[in-house]
LODRENMAR-303698 format. One record per residue (C-alpha): residue in one letter; x, y negated, z negated. Coordinates in steps of 0.1 Angstrom, whole numbers, plus 5000, padded with zeros to 4 digits. Layout:
# LODRENMAR-303698
aXYZ/...
This chain:
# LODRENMAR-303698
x500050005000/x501249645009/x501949434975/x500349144975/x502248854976/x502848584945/x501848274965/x500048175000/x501647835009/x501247604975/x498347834963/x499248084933/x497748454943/x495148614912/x493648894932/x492649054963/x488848974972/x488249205005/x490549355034/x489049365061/x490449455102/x491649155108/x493249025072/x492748985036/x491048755014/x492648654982/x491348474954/x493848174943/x494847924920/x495447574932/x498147444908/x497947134919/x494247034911/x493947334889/x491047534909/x490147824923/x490147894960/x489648204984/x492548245010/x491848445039/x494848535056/x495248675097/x497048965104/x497049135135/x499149405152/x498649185186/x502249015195/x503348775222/x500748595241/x497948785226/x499248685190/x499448355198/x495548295209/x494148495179/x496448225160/x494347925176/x491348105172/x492148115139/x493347725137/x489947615159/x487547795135/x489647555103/x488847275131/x485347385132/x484647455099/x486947235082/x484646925100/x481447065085/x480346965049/x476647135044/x475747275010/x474847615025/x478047655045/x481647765024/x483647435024/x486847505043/x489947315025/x492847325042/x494547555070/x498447645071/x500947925083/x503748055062/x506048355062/x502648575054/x500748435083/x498348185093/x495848115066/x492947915054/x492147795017/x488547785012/x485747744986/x485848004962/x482248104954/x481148314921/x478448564931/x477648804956/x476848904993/x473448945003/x474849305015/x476049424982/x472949254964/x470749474991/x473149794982/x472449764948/x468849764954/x467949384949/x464449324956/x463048954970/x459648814971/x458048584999/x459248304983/x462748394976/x462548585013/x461848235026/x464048015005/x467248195020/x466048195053/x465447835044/x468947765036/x470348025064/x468447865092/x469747465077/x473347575076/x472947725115/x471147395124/x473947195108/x476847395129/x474747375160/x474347015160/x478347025158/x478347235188/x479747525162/x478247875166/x478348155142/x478548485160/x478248695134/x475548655111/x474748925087/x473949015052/x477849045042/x478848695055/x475848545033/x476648474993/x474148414966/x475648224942/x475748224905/x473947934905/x471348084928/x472147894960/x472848054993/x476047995012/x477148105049/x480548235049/x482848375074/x482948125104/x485948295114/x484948435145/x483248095149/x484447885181/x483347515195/x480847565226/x483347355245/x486347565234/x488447745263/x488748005240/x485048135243/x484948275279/x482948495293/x484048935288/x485148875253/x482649025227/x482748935195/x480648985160/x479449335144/x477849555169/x474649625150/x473849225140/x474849115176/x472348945199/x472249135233/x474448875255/x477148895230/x476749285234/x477149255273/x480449035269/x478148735282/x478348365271/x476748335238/x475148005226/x473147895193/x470548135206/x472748435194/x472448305154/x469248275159/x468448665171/x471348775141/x469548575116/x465948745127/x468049035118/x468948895085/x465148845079/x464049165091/x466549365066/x464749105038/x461249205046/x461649595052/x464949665033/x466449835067/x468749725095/x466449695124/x468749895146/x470450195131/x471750555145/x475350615161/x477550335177/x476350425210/x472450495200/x472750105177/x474349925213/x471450095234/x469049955208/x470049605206/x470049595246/x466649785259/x464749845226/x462549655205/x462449725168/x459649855152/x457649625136/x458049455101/x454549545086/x455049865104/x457949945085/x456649805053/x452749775051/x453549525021/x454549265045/x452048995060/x451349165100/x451848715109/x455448765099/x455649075125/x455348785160/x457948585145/x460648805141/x459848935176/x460248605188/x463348545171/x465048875181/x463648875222/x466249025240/x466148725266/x467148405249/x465348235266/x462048395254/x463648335212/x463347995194/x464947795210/x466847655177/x467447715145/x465147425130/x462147615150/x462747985141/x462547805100/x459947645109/x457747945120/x458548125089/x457247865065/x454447785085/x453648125082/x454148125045/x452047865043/x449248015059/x448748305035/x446448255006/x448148234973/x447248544963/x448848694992/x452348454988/x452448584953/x450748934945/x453149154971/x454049454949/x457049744952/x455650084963/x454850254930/x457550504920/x459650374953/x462950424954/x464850154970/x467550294993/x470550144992/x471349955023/x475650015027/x477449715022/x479849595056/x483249575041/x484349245053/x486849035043/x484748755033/x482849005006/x484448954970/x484249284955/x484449184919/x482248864916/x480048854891/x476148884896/x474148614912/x471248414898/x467548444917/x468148204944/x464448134930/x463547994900/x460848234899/x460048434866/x462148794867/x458448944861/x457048794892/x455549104920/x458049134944/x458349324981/x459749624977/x463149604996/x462849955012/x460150205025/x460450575017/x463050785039/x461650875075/x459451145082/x462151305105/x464551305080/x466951075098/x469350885080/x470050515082/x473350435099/x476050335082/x477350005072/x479149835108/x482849785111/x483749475115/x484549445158/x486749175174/x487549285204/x489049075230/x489549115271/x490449455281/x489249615247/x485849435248/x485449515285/x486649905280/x483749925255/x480949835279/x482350055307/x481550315278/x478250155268/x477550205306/x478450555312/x476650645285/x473850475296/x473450265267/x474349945289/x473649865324/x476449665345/x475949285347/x473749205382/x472249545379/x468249555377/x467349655337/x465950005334/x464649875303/x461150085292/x458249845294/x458149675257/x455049705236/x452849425241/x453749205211/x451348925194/x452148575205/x454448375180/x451748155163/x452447775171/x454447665143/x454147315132/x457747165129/x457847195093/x461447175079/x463747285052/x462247245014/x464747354990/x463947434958/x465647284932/x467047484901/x465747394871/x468947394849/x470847144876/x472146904850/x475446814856/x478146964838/x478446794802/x475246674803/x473646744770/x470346804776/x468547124777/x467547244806/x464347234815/x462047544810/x459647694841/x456247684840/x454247994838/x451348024870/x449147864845/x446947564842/x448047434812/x451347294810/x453947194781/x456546874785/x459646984799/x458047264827/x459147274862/x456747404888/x455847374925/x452447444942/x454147544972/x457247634990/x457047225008/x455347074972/x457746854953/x459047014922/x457346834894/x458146834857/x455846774829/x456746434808/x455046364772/x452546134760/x454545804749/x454245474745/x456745154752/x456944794752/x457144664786/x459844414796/x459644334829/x462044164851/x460744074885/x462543904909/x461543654943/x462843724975/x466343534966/x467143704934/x465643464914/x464943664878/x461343604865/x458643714838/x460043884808/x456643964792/x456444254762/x452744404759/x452544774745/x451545044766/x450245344750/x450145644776/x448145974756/x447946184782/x450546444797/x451346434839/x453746584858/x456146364878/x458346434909/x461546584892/x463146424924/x462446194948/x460546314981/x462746395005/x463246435044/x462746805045/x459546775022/x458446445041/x458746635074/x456446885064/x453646645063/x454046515095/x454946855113/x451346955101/x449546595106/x451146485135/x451646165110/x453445815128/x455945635107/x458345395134/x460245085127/x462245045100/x464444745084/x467544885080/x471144715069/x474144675090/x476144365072/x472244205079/x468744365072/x467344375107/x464244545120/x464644795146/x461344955163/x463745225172/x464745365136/x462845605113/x462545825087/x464746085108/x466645795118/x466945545094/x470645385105/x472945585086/x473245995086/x471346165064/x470046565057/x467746755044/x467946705010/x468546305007/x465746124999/x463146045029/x463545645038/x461645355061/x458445515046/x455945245039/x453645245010/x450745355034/x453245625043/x453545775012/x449845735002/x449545935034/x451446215026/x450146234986/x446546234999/x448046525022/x449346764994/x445946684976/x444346835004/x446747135006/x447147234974/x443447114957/x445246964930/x445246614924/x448746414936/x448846054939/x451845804932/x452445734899/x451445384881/x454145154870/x453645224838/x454045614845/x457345564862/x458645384836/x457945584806/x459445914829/x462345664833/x463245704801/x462145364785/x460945364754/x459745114720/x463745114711/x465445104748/x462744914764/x465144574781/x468144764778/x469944784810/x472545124818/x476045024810/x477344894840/x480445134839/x478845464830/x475745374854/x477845614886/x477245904864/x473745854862/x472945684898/x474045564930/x473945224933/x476244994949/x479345044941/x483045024946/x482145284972/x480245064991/x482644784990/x484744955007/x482044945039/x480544595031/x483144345022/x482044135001/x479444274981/x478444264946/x479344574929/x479344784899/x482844834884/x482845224891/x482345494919/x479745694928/x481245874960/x477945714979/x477345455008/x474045525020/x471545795001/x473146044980/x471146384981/x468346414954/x469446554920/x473346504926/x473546254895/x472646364860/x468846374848/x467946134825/x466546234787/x463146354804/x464846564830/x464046344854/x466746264881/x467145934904/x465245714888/x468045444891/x469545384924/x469445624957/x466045474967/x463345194955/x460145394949/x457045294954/x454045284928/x450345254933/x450244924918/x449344594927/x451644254928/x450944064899/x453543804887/x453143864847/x452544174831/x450644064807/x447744184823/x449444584823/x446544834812/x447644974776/x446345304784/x449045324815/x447045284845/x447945114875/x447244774880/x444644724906/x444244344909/x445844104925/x447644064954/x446944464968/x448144385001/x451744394983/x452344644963/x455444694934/x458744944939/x460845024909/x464045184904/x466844984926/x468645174956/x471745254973/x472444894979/x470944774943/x473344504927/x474044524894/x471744234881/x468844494892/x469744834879/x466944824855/x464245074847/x461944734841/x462944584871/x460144534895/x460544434934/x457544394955/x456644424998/x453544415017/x452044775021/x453544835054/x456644725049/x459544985056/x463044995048/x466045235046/x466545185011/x462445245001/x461145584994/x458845734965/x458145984944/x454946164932/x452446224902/x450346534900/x447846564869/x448446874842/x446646954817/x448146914781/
């Protein structure tokens, strides 16, 4: 056996994580920052010329991935050669593969089915918008962290659609997650992830791979024959999923979504469509066995990381779809887990002479003997509804003293402190307490100009549940995929606030994803989009009063006109800051750093004593109340002001380009109803019982 060596460039070796055909993946030691880090290391028995391309393979796929920062794709560090070989330092993650969570008989509900698709489906949207495509997605190059979040690993046989180095005749991926044109040596685009990852969620719904049998028997599969159905396989499963992972695994690609955003989009609109019962009431075959589905041994799978958490916050007793149906009838036994295949020119094309004398593949110009398919239900239309991620519940930052916060039970009542969802696309909302404050409020003109500083008592007895986070684009887009909902022209900041009919909420000047806050919504906007999940989920959602979002803001009868230290405020929002200076000359800062521009995505800075994150900075939210220029007139009882001038109604919170005069939980700001802006967004209110 090879030792392992003591170092990797700077990085200090601790242990071997995988081996795998093509090299080994260490896990490492930083010294100089004092982290860990996974080190996958080439090694080939290739020399000369054919040496020399697998080494700028290997240095385009740090290019490619090392360009891509996406919370569901493994940050790639820093890329290098030394006497052990060429190498790449990358995020170390603490968990497991989906594989080896399916091997050990994991079992996933709907939700948790549709969360990681979810996250699977962002990360391949992200890479394909940066013209960087997979090739081999699969169970083992997908980890669940400890933290319950799902990461796509392994980009190593990634390569730029532009790159010279992707040419037609060389195959690449694992035979039985391949999408046919990869199979035939043909030019594989975006496409390909998307029939891999249909793959990914067929294995989730059923428990088995949906091609399986010898080498030869798996390549004639993935070519000519459809896979049985998903319901087929496991009756458990909703029949609706069945057309969508036919679509997303046609053998023609032009017949499969034709993106990544649209293959997650049918899955949650299908989600959607079931009844609650259905979403939630799937059960594992009584006395069912789940088979254990053999893990690929990659070298991206770390074979001692610890357990994952759910990658949903779902209790451990919820029903869940059994991973696996009992054995076949005909006693046939799955195939095993697929070796790793890179093969390149003469090896790739040697295979498919083989595929065709065997009759598993036909030549390239040839007319397909393929059998006639069975007809298959058309996808349903899927409204464009995009990425909701979940939240966890315990995402305070580290040294933040609070407890996290505990998950509701699927019952009415609620305590302060639970976390629920109605849905998949809902909000996450968390229950705040009855409380009462004196009210300070400073409002401001259009100059700056610092007004009333009135202090009547508001006395709020009744418990609601308030958006844990700030709506965001993901959520947002939801509403309008299903509505067909217009938002254009927004005011956005470029040294100047200008308006621009062009600019949106997918557009709002500056880049954003799916998980930052939606912008250039207007207050009709968001009432819009409450009275929306009112109708979806029969519960009653509106925005919250002033008086609401202030006591969930933390204020209280001892805090209330007491501003967040101006140096510790980057901890707890994202405001403007040093950061931004560094962009807009000039500016009015606070003396610290958040790491922020432009929106920060929700729930990256520390909850406040409620649990509530973003209250300060990111975006002004909007609340349903009225402009009035006192607030002497606030209802005690914490309603929302509904007097006054209603065409113009009140924001709180500051924003991303908030000075620090304004950082205020009493601060009020104020715009007519339509107004839009990239720094404006909202948050939402649903009623609980106590």
């Amino acid at each position: 056996m090879e030792p392992r060596p003591r170092t990797i460039g700077k990085y200090e070796i601790v242990a071997t994580l995988g081996k795998g055909s093509m090299g080994v993946v260490f896990k490492a030691r930083d010294p100089l920052i004092d982290r860990f880090v996974a080190i996958k290391i080439i090694r080939t028995e290739a020399d000369g010329l054919e040496e020399q391309e697998i080494k700028q393979r290997f240095r385009r796929e740090a290019q490619a991935a090392g360009r891509m920062h996406h919370a569901n794709i493994v940050s790639i560090y820093e890329y290098g050669e030394d006497e052990n070989g060429a190498f790449i330092a990358m995020e170390f993650i603490e968990g497991k593969t989906l594989a080896q969570a399916l091997a050990e008989g994991r079992r996933f509900d709907l939700e948790e089915i549709v969360n990681i698709m979810s996250s699977l489906l962002s990360a391949l949207d992200y890479s394909h918008r940066l013209a960087v495509i997979h090739r081999d997605i699969k169970p083992a190059n997908i980890m669940l962290t400890a933290e319950g979040e799902v990461k796509v690993a392994d980009f190593g046989i990634a390569g730029l659609e532009s790159s010279t180095l992707t040419r037609t005749g060389m195959m690449m991926g694992t035979p039985s997650h391949m999408a046919p044109e990869q199979l035939l040596g043909q030019r594989a685009d975006a496409r390909a992830d998307v029939f891999s990852a249909g793959g990914v969620l067929y294995q989730l719904l059923t428990g088995q791979r949906p091609f399986h049998g010898t080498l030869a028997s798996v390549m004639h599969q993935v070519a000519w024959v459809d896979p049985e159905m998903p319901s087929a396989r496991n009756p458990q499963v909703p029949p609706a999923f069945d057309a969508v992972v036919a679509k997303a695994m046609a053998k023609r690609p032009e017949d499969r979504y034709q993106s990544a955003v649209a293959f997650r989009d049918a899955i949650r609109a299908v989600f959607h469509g079931l009844d609650e019962t259905r979403r939630h009431s799937i059960s594992a075959t009584s006395g069912a066995k789940a088979q254990a589905a053999t893990a690929t041994p990659a070298v991206d799978a770390p074979s001692n990381a610890s357990a994952p958490a759910s990658v949903s916050p779902r209790a451990a007793s919820d029903p869940t779809i059994p991973l696996i149906q009992p054995p076949r009838r005909d006693g046939s036994k799955r195939a095993r887990g697929g070796r790793r295949w890179t093969l390149i020119g003469g090896i790739a094309a040697g295979l498919v002479a083989i595929g065709v004398a065997l009759g598993v593949l036909k030549p390239q110009g040839q007319e397909s003997a393929r059998p006639e398919a069975k007809p298959q239900a058309e996808a349903a239309r899927a409204p464009a509804v995009a990425e909701v991620k979940v939240e966890r519940s315990d995402s305070a930052a580290p040294g933040d003293e609070l407890a996290a916060p505990r998950r509701a039970p699927g019952v009415a009542t609620r305590s302060p402190g639970d976390v629920f969802a109605d849905c998949v696309a809902c909000p996450e909302v968390i229950v705040i307490a009855p409380g009462q404050f004196t009210t300070v409020s400073a409002s401001a003109d259009r100059i700056g100009k610092v007004a009333d500083r009135s202090r009547p008592l508001v006395a709020i007895a009744y418990p609601f549940a308030m958006g844990r986070y700030e709506v965001t684009r993901s959520q947002f887009a939801a509403f309008v995929a299903e509505t067909g909902h217009l938002a254009k022209g927004c005011w956005a900041y470029d040294g100047q606030w200008t308006y621009r009919e062009d600019l949106d909420w997918r557009s709002p000047g500056f880049e954003q994803q799916d998980p930052h806050p939606v912008t250039c919504v207007s207050w009709l906007d968001a009432q819009a989009y409450v009275s929306w999940l009112r109708k979806k989920t029969g519960q009653a959602y509106r925005l919250p009063s002033s008086s609401e979002w202030k006591l969930a803001s933390g204020v209280d009868r001892e805090t209330a006109g007491e501003g967040p230290n101006q140096r510790e405020v980057c901890r707890l929002a994202n405001v403007a800051d040093r950061t931004a200076e560094q962009q807009y000359a000039g500016w009015t800062v606070h003396p610290c750093r958040d790491g922020y521009v432009h929106t920060a995505p929700v729930g990256r800075f520390q909850p406040n004593g409620r649990g509530v994150h973003d209250m300060l900075g990111n975006v002004f939210e909007w609340v349903e109340d009225c402009w009035v220029d006192s607030v002497q007139g606030t209802p005690s009882d914490g309603s929302a002001v509904l007097a006054g001038d209603c065409e113009q109604r009140v924001l709180h919170g500051g924003s991303w380009f908030t000075i620090p005069r304004y950082v205020d939980p009493e601060f009020r700001n104020h715009f007519q109803t339509s107004h839009r802006a990239s720094s404006i967004g909202f948050r939402v209110v649903r009623a609980v019982a106590g």
